[in-house]
C-alpha positions in Angstrom: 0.0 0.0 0.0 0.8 3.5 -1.3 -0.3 6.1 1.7 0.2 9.7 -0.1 -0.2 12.9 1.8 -1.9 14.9 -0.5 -3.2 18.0 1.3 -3.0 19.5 4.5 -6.5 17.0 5.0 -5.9 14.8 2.5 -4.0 11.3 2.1 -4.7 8.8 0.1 -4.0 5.2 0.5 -3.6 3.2 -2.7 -4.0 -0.5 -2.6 -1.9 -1.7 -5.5 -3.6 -4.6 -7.9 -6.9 -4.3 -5.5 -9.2 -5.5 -7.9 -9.2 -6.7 -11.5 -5.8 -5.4 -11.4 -6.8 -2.3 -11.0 -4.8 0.2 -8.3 -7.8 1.1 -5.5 -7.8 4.6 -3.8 -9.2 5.2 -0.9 -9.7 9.3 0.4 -9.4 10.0 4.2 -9.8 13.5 5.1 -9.1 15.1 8.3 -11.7 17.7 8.9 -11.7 20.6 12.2 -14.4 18.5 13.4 -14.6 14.8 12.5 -12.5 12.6 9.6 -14.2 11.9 6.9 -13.6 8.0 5.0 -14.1 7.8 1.4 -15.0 4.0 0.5 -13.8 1.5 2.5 -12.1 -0.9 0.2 -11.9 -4.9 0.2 -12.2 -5.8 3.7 -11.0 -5.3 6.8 -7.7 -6.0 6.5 -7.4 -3.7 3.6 -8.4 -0.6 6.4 -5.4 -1.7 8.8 -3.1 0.9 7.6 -6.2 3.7 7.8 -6.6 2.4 11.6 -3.4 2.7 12.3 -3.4 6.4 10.5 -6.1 7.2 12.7 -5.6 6.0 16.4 -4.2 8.8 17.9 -7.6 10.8 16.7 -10.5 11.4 18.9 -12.4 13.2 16.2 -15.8 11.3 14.9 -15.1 9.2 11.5 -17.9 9.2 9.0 -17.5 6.9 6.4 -18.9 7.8 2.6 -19.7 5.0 0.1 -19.3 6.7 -3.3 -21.5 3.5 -4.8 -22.7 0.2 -4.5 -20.0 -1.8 -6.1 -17.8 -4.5 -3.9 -14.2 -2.5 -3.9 -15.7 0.3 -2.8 -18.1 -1.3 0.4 -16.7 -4.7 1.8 -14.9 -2.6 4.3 -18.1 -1.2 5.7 -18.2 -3.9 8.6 -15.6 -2.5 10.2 -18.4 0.8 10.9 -21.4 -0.8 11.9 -21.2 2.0 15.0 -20.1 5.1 12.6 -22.0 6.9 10.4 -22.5 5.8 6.5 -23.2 7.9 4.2 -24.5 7.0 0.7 -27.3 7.8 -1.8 -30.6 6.6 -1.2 -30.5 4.3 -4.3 -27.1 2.1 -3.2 -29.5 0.4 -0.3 -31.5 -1.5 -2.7 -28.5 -1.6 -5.1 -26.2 -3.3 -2.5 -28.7 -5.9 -1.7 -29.6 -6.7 -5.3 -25.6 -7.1 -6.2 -24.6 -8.3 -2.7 -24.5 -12.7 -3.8 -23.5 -11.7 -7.7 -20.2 -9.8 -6.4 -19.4 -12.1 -3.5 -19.3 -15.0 -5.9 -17.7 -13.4 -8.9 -15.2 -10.9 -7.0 -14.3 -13.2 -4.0 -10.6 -13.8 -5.2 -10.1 -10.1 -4.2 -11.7 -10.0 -0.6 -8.8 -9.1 1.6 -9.9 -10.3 5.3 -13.6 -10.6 6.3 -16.8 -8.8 4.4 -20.2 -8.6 5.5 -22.9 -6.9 4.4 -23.0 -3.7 5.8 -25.4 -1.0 4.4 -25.4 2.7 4.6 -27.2 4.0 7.6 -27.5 7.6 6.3 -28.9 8.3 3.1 -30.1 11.4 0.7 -31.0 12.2 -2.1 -29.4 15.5 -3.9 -27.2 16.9 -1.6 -26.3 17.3 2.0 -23.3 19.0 4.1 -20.6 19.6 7.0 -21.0 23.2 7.0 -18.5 23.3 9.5 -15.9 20.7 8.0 -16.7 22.6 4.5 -17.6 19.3 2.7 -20.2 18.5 0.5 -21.8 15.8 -0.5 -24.0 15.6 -3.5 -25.7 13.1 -6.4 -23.8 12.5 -9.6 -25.1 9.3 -11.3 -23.0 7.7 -14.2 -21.1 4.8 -13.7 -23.3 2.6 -11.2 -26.4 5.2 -11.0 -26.2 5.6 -7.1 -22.8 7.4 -7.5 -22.4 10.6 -5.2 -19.3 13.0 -5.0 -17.6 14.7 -2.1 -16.1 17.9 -2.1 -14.2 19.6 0.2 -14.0 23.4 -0.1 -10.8 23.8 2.1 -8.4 21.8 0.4 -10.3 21.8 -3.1 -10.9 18.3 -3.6 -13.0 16.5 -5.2 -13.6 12.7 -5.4 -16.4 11.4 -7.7 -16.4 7.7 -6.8 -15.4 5.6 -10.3 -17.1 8.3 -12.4 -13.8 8.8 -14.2 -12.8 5.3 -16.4 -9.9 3.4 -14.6 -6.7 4.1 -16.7 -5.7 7.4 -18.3 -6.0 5.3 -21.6 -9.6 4.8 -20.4 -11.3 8.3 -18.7 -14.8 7.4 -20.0 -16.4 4.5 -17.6 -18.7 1.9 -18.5 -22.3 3.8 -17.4 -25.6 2.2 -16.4 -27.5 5.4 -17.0 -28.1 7.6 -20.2 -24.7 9.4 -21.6 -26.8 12.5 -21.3 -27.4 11.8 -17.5 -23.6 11.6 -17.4 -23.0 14.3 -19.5 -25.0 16.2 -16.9 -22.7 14.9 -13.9 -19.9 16.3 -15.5 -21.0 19.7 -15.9 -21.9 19.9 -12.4 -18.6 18.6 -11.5 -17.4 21.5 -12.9 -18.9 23.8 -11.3 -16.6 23.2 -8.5 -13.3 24.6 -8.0 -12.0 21.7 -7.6 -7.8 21.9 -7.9 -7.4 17.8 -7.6 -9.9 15.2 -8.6 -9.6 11.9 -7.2 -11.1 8.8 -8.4 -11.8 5.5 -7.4 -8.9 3.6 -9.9 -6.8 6.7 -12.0 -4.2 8.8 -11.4 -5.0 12.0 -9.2 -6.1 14.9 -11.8 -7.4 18.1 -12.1 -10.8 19.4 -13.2 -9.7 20.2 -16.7 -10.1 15.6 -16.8 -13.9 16.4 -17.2 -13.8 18.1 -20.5 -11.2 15.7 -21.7 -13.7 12.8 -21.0 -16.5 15.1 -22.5 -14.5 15.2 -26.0 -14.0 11.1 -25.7 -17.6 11.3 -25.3 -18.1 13.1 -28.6 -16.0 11.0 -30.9 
């Protein structure tokens, strides 16, 4: 594992290979107020090296679920007493993939998984006024995606809403290209100076019009 201080608030810890052999980033930022966990990778033992990050802190952890899809919850029974954030649509979307992804990603799992769902959900947006992050709805990739943005250190993570190789910046999409489409331009109305995603390299915003002229050819 790969743990990069990014910001002041920011570091990122990068599981190499995690899945499909695909690298796996996972956001932890360190608010005024409480730390805030951005997907919570393959298991528990995958979250170790956050653990250990963290256990000097007293601050509360929230933990985010940018979408339904296994890399991104398996670690979620290591929260059942934390907050978990996600979009109203991953409850039923967990459930429904739950036994598909368990049997056809299990090779991956690192430590034990459980099904753990989100115990705080919305629907467009909601915030930590005083931690300056937002949270909002930007479907595309799995249709339950969400994005977090954090106004104090200008970044902004939108889940696997970006394609998982620089080779590769559009992702496969369960909704309309136009819903996408529509995701990207609110993306962009952030000033947003890195944009982190779930598989690629850290970029910047200028990522979404780049994926927007793939779109177009």
């Amino acid at each position: 594992m790969r743990i990069q201080k990014l910001t002041e608030r920011t570091t990122i810890f990068t599981i190499f290979e995690a899945c499909e052999g695909f690298d796996l980033h996972l956001q932890l930022i360190q608010g005024k107020h409480r730390n805030y966990l951005i997907d919570t990778g393959l298991g528990d033992k995958s979250l170790e090296p956050i653990f250990e990050h963290l256990k000097d802190s007293t601050k509360e952890l929230i933990v985010i679920n940018t979408h339904h899809h296994y890399d991104h919850i398996w670690g979620n029974l290591c929260f059942k007493d934390h907050t978990i954030i996600g979009h109203r649509s991953i409850l039923e979307a967990i459930k429904t993939d739950w036994q598909r992804a368990t049997t056809q990603f299990i090779e991956w799992k690192q430590g034990n998984i459980e099904m753990v769902l989100p115990n705080l959900v919305f629907d467009e947006r909601m915030m930590y006024v005083d931690d300056g992050i937002e949270i909002f709805y930007a479907p595309g990739h799995a249709g339950c995606d969400i994005a977090i943005y954090d106004a104090v250190d200008r970044t902004l993570n939108v889940g696997d809403n970006i394609g998982d190789t620089p080779e590769e910046l559009v992702p496969s999409l369960v909704c309309d290209e136009e819903i996408y489409k529509a995701s990207l331009a609110l993306y962009e109305t952030y000033d947003a100076k890195y944009v982190i995603s779930g598989h690629n390299h850290i970029m910047d915003k200028c990522v979404f019009q780049e994926i927007r002229e793939c779109l177009s050819k």
